[in-house]
N, C-alpha and C positions, 0 to 999 in steps of 0.2 A: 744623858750620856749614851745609853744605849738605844733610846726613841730617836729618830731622826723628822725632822721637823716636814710637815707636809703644805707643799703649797699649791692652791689653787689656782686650774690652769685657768686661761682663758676661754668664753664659749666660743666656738666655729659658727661662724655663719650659716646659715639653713641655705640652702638655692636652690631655688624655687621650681627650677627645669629640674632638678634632680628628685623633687616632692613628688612633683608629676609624671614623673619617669618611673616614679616606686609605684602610685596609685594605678596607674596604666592597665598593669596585669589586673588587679583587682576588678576595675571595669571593666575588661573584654570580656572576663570569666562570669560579671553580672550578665549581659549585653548577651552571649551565648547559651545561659542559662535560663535569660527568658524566652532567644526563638528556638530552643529544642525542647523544653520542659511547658514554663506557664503559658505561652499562646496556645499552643494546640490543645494543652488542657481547657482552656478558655472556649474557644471555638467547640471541645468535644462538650460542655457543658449546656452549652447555649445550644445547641443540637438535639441533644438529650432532652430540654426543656420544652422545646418546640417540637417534638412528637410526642411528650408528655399532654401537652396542652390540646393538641390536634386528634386524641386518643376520641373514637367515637362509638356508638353502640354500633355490635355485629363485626366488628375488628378483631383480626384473631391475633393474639400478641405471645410474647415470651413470657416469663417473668425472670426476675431475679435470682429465685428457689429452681432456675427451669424449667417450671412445668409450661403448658402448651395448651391453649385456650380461647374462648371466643369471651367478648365483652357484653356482658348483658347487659349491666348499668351504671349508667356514667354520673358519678359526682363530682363535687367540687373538690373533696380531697379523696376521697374513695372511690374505686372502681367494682364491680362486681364482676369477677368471669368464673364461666362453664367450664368447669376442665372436664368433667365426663357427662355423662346425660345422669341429669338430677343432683349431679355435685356441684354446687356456687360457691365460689369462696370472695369474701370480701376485703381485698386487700388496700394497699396506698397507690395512689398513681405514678409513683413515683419508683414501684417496687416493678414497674414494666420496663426491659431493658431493650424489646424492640418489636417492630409492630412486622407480623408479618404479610405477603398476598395474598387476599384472599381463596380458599379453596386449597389450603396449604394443610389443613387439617380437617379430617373425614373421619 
């Protein structure tokens, strides 16, 4: 009496130009996210790697912490540098953020 009876509509059809007209924004905003963000991340890592690897003895490098140093010895996961005369410190090769000119530091 006071419930009013409900009926069920029928479904609308999906179409299918209009799926791909939703997803659209969703893909440009992938698609521009990865050439302004992941590539160049990409690229700065592989760069990074490859002066990592290229790291030799007598190179005066950065590190990570800043400090300012020449390479005494070179491992495969550790590197050794001179930051003053008779201080060596043994860090990760990885902890080098950039190799500098030689004669860069006196």
């Amino acid at each position: 009496m006071f419930i009013s009876s409900a009926y069920a509509q029928a479904a609308a059809g999906g179409d299918t130009q209009s799926t791909i007209m939703g997803l659209l924004p969703l893909v440009l905003m992938f698609v521009v996210l990865y050439f302004v963000m992941i590539r160049p991340q990409m690229k700065r890592q592989k760069e990074h790697k490859a002066m990592v690897d290229a790291i030799a003895k007598g190179d005066e490098v950065v590190t990570a912490g800043g400090f300012l140093g020449k390479v005494t010895k070179v491992g495969e996961i550790y590197v050794g540098v001179e930051l003053a005369e008779g201080v060596e410190v043994q860090m990760q090769r990885t902890a080098v953020v950039q190799v500098l000119p030689k004669g860069t530091i006196k």
